[in-house]
Residue, then its C-alpha position, 0 to 999 in steps of 0.5 A: x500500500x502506498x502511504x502517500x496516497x491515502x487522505x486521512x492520515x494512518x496515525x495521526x488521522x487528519x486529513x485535507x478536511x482538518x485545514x492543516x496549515x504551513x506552520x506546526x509546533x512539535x511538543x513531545x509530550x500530548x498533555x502539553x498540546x492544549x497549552x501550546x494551543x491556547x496561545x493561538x486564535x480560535x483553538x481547537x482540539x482536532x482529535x487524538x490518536x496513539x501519542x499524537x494530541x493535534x490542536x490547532x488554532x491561528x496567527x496572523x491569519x495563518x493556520x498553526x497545527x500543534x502535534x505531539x510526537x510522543x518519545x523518540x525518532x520513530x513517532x516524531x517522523x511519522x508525525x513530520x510525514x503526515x503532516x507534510x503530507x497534507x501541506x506542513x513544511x515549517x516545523x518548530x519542536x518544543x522539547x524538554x532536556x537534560x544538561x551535559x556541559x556543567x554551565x547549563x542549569x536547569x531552567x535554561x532554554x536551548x536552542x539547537x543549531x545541530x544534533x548527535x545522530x544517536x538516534x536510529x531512525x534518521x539512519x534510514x533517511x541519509x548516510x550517518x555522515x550527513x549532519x542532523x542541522x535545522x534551518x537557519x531561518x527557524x534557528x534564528x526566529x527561535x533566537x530572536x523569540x527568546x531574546x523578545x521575550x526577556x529569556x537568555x538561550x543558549x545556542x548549540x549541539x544537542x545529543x539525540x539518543x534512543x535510550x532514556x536509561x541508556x543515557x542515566x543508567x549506562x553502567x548497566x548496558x551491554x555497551x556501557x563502554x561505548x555509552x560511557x566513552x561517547x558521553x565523555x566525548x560529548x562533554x568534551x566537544x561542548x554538546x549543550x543537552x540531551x534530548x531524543x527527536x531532534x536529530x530525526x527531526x532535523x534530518x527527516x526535514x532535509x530528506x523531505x524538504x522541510x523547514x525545522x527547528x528546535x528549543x528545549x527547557x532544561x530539567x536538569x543537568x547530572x554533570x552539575x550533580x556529579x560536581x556538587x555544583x547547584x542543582x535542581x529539577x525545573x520541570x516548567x515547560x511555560x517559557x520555552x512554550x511562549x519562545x516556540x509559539x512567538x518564533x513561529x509568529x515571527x516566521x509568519x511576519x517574514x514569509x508574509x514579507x517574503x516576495x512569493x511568501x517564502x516557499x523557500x522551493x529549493x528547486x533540487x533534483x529528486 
């Protein structure tokens, strides 16, 4: 069966009926949907399937969709698939996070400018060497957006994995060394987070010629732990919520401004 052919899409079951507009914020978690679209115009609950919560509401008189990935690379890009399908192709992720480099505090907000291909699924979109980026223009509305709303963001590398404990419980794996020795060079390389769609995201969006980006709440931080450094646990996602959903309204003042309104058409082979 061909996927691309059906209407109502098979996992987030939306379909050209539903309106789904250019623009979609990506939060992992489904209980944070709700929020995130009670920031726009006119919201409304579209329904909801698996882990994909889909809300969607209005800025500036453009259609913003907001969808919840669950965890990890495989549901966030069957997410990206749908949605392009029915005519997204600007996706902004609005995540969580844990501190690797020892400056990061819990409470910070991180705005990705790459990520680690630790994850499974963007091996089955491009060859690992190719580099998980976002775009430049929804790194720098991300920027801006946090700069306007009075938030310090630091700007850098994430790591995306496909294990929770294998990240916080290494010791235990089979591969504990590998996972051991890759998190040393993490921290050595300066890698800011660790968070678990970012690099699917990003590479899911280049294979399909999507527009992507990505910040994320720090919870905490286990290295500053480890230090004996000041340490708590932020779970308090409302600041990052407000940055994604005012950078999204910034992309949409400057694709109005845009002559053709930015398709951004890259006019690549396929």
């Amino acid at each position: 069966m061909d996927m691309t052919k059906r209407e109502k899409q098979f996992h987030i079951h939306l379909g050209p009926e539903d309106g789904v507009g250019r623009y979609c914020i990506l939060p992992g978690d489904p209980g944070r949907c709700e929020a995130i679209a009670r920031l726009l115009d006119d919201p409304v609950h579209l329904g909801m399937n698996r882990e994909y919560n889909c809300w969607q509401g209005r800025l500036l008189g453009e259609t913003v969709t907001v969808v919840s990935t669950g965890i990890g690379g495989p549901s966030t890009a069957i997410a990206v698939e749908e949605l392009a399908q029915l005519g997204a192709d600007t996706f902004l992720r609005c995540g969580t996070c844990g501190g690797i480099r020892e400056d990061v505090k819990s409470g910070d907000l991180i705005v990705a400018t790459g990520a680690v291909r630790m994850d499974g699924t963007s091996k089955e979109y491009a060859p690992v060497d190719y580099p998980a980026v976002p775009d430049f223009d929804v790194t720098c509305a991300l920027m801006d957006a946090a700069r306007q709303e009075g938030r310090h963001a630091l700007a850098g590398v994430v790591q995306s994995k496909d294990s929770f404990y294998g990240q916080h419980s290494p010791q235990t794996m089979p591969v504990s060394t590998e996972l051991l020795n890759k998190w040393e060079a993490w921290k050595r390389l300066g890698v800011l987070g660790s968070e678990m769609e970012a690099a699917t995201l990003f590479v899911v969006g280049a294979a399909r010629d999507l527009r992507t980006g990505a910040c994320f709440h720090v919870i905490w931080n286990q290295e500053r732990e480890k230090l004996g450094l000041a340490q708590t646990e932020d779970l308090d996602t409302s600041a990052a919520v407000r940055v994604a959903v005012h950078a999204t309204k910034l992309l949409i003042q400057r694709d109005q401004a845009a002559p053709g309104g930015n398709r951004f058409h890259r006019l690549r082979p396929v």
